[in-house]
N, C-alpha and C positions, 0 to 999 in steps of 0.2 A: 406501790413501788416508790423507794424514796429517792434523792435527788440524785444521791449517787450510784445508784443503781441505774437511773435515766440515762445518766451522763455516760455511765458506761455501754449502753446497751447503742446508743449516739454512734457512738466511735464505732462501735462492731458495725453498725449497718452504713458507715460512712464507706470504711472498708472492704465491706461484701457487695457493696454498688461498682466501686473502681476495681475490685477485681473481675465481679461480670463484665466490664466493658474493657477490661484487658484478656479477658477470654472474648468477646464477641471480633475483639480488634486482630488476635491470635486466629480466629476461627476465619475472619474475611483474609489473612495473611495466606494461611496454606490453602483456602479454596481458590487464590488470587495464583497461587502456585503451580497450584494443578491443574486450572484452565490454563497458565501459561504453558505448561510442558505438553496441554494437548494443541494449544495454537503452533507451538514451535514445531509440534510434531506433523502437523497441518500443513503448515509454512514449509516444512522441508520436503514434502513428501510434493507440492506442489513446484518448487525448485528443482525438483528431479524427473517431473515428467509424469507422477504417477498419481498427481491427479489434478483440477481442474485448477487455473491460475486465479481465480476467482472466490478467493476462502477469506475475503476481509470483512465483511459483514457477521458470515456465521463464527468466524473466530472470534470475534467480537462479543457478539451473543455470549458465547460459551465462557470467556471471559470473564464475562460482568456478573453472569449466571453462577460459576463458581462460584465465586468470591461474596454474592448477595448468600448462596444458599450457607458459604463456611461461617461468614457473619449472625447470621439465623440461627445457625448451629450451636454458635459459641454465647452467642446471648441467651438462647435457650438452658444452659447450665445455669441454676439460680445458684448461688453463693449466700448458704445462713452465717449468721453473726456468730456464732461460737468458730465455723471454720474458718471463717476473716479473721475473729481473733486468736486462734490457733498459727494463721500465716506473720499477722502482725508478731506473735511469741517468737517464733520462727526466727526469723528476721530481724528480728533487734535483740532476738539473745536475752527472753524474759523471763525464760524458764517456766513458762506457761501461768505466769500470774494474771496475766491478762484471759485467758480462757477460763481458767476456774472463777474468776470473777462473773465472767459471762453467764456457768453453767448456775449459779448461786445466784443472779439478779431476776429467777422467775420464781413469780410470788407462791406460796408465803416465807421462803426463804432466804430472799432480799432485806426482811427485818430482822434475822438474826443477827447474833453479835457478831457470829461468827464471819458471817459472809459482810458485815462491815466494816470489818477489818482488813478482810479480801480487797474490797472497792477501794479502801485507802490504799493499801500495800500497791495495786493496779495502777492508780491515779496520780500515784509516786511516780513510781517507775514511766510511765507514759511521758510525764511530763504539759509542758504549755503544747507541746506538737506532737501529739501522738501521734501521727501518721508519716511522722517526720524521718526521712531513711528508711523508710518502707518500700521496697522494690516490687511493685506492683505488674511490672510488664516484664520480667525476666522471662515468659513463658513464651512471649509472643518475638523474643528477637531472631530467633531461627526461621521461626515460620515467615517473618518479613525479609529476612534475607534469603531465602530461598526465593519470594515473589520476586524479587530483584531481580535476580537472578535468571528467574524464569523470564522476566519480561525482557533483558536485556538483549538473552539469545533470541527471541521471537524478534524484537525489534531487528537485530542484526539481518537475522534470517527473513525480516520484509523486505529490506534496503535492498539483500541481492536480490529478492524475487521481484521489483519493483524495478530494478534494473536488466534482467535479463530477462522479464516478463512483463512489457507495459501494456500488454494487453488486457491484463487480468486488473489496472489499476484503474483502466478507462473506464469511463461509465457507463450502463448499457443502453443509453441514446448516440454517446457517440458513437460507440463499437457497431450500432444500426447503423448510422451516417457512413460508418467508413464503408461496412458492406455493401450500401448502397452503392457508394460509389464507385467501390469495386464493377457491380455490376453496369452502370451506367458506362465505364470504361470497354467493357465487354460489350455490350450492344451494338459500341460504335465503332469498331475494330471488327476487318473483314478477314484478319486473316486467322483461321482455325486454332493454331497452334497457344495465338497468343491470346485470343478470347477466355480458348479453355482453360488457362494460365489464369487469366481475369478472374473468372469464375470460380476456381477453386481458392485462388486468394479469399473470395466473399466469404466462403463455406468457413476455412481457416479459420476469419476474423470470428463471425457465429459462434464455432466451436473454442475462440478464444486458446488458438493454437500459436505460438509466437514462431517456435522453430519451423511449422511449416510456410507460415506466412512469410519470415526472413528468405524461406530456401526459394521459393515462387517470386519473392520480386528478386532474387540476384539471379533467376534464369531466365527472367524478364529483362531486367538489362545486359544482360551477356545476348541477349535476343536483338540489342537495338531497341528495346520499349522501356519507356519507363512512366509510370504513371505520372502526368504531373500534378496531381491533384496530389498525391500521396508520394512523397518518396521515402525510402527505406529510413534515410534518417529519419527521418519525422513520426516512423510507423513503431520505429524501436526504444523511442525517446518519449513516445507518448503526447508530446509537446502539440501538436496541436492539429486540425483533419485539411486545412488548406497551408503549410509549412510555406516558408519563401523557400527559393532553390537554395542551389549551394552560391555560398559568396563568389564574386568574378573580381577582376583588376578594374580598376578605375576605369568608364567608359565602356566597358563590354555589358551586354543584356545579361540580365539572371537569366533562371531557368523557367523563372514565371512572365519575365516580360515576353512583350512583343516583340518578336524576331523580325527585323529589317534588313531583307536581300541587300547583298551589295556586287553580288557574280552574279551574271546570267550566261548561262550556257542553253541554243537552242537544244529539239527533242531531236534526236535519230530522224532518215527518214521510216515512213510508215508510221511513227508515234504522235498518241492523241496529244495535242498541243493543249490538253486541260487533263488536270487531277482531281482528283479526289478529296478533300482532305479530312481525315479522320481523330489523327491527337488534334487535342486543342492547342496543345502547343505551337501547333502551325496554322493554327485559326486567324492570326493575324497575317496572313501570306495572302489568305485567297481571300477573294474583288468580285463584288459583279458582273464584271465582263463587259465587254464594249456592248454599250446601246442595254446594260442588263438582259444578254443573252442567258446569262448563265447564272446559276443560283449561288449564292455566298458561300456555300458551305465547298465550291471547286475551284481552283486557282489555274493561272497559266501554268503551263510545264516551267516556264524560266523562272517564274514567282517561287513558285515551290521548289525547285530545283536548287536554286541558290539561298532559299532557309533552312534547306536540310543542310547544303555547304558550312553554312556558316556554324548550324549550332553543329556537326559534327568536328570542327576546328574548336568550336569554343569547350568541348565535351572531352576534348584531346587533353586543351591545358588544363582543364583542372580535373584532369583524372578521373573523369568517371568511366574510364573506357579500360578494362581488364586488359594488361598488357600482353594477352595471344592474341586480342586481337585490332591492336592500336594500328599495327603493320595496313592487316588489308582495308581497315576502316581510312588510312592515309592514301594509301595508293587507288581506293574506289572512289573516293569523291576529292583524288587532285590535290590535298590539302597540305598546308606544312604546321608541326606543333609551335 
């Protein structure tokens, strides 16, 4: 093969390499596509309840799996030198000089006159930049705006699921943590109603159920209980398994500090002059008792009496109390907003 024939046959496979890797680039674009449109369909399908909030890893997966296998796909097309220089004709409008040089550079036909003639006519035309204005990725620009495309609306369609689903974002140690604590909240809670409350929250958080877990703690606080390990904000925001309460005025306790009696009102008579205490939120009310009769975990009736006073006054201002029943929560424990 002589020089000009070499030099042609150069270019042809310079060309048939960039356009394989504008087909492999075209090929990861729409597999990049079509895992997008099964993520978005994933993503939406778990924003509406119909199935688990928990699809960021396997969408993931499916993702990346797309778009490795349409890349595979697309570099698996080999691309010969006479078709490269058939695109390069194409495309710069050569009238096919460039390919019949091609077809003419395999021996013993590359030393005819003929076909060196061809190689000059070719090498004219081509020019110092034969690959110069040559549009190599025309093929792949749909296929990557559709991946856009696709990833945009999956993105979108996280944001809401991320926001009206923080369950499904959490991790599954902490999603264990919070059940825990769910449960630990129920253990220590005597009264039935709101245990079972307790308990079913646990199950929710497990099942990575957001709507049932929102509807459990606002019947939990319509009840008077509210976890303070976990409040709702904190549980819908994702933000974090031990939240600070809600903000207060300068000088007033959160909802995590140490509530400090400032009323005491004795008990009725017939009433046990010691309680119980069960949230931890009133953990810091009860005493050991004169002489350590009594275990820490029970307070006077006045101790306790005037911590529930006070955090139900503090629970008034800052509105944590549904306004049907602000009224009798005022008029049961004496208090003004």
């Amino acid at each position: 093969m002589n020089e000009a024939a070499s030099h042609i046959v150069s270019i042809a496979r310079r060309a048939a390499r960039r356009i394989r890797l504008a087909r492999g680039v075209a090929g990861l674009a729409v597999g990049a596509a079509v895992g997008g449109a099964v993520a978005a369909g994933a993503l939406g399908a778990a924003l509406l309840g119909w199935t688990t909030a928990e699809v960021w890893p396997a969408m993931a997966a499916v993702w990346a799996g797309c778009a490795i296998v349409g890349a595979a796909a697309g570099l698996a097309r080999r691309c010969s030198p006479a078709e490269a220089a058939l695109h390069v004709d194409l495309t710069r409008g050569l009238k096919q000089r460039f390919a019949t040089a091609i077809e003419l550079a395999r021996p013993p036909r590359a030393d005819e006159p003929v076909a060196r003639t061809c190689f000059a006519q070719a090498l004219a035309v081509l020019g110092d930049r034969p690959l110069g204005g040559v549009s190599f990725w025309r093929r792949a620009h749909r296929p990557l705006a559709a991946a856009a495309l696709a990833a945009i609306l999956a993105a979108a369609l996280g944001m809401l699921l991320a926001e009206r689903r923080p369950l499904g974002r959490m991790s599954a140690p902490r999603r264990e943590a919070l059940a825990r604590a769910f449960d630990r909240q129920a253990s220590a809670v005597g009264a039935a109603e709101i245990r079972d409350a307790l308990r079913a929250a646990s199950a929710a958080v497990e099942r990575v159920d957001d709507e049932h877990l929102a509807q459990l703690l606002d019947d939990l606080r319509e009840q008077g209980f509210e976890p303070v390990e976990l409040t709702p904000e904190a549980v819908r925001t994702a933000a974090a398994l031990l939240p600070p309460g809600p903000s207060a005025a300068p000088g007033e306790p959160t909802a995590g500090e140490p509530t400090k009696p400032t009323v005491a009102d004795g008990p009725a008579e017939g009433i046990d002059r010691w309680v119980r205490i069960y949230d931890p939120a009133y953990r810091s009310a009860a005493g050991s008792g004169p002489d350590d009769e009594r275990p820490p975990a029970e307070a006077s009736y006045e101790q306790a009496w005037s911590a529930a006073r006070l955090r139900a006054a503090q629970s008034l201002r800052q509105g944590r109390i549904p306004s049907r029943y602000r009224t009798i929560v005022r008029r049961y424990f004496s208090v003004d907003e």
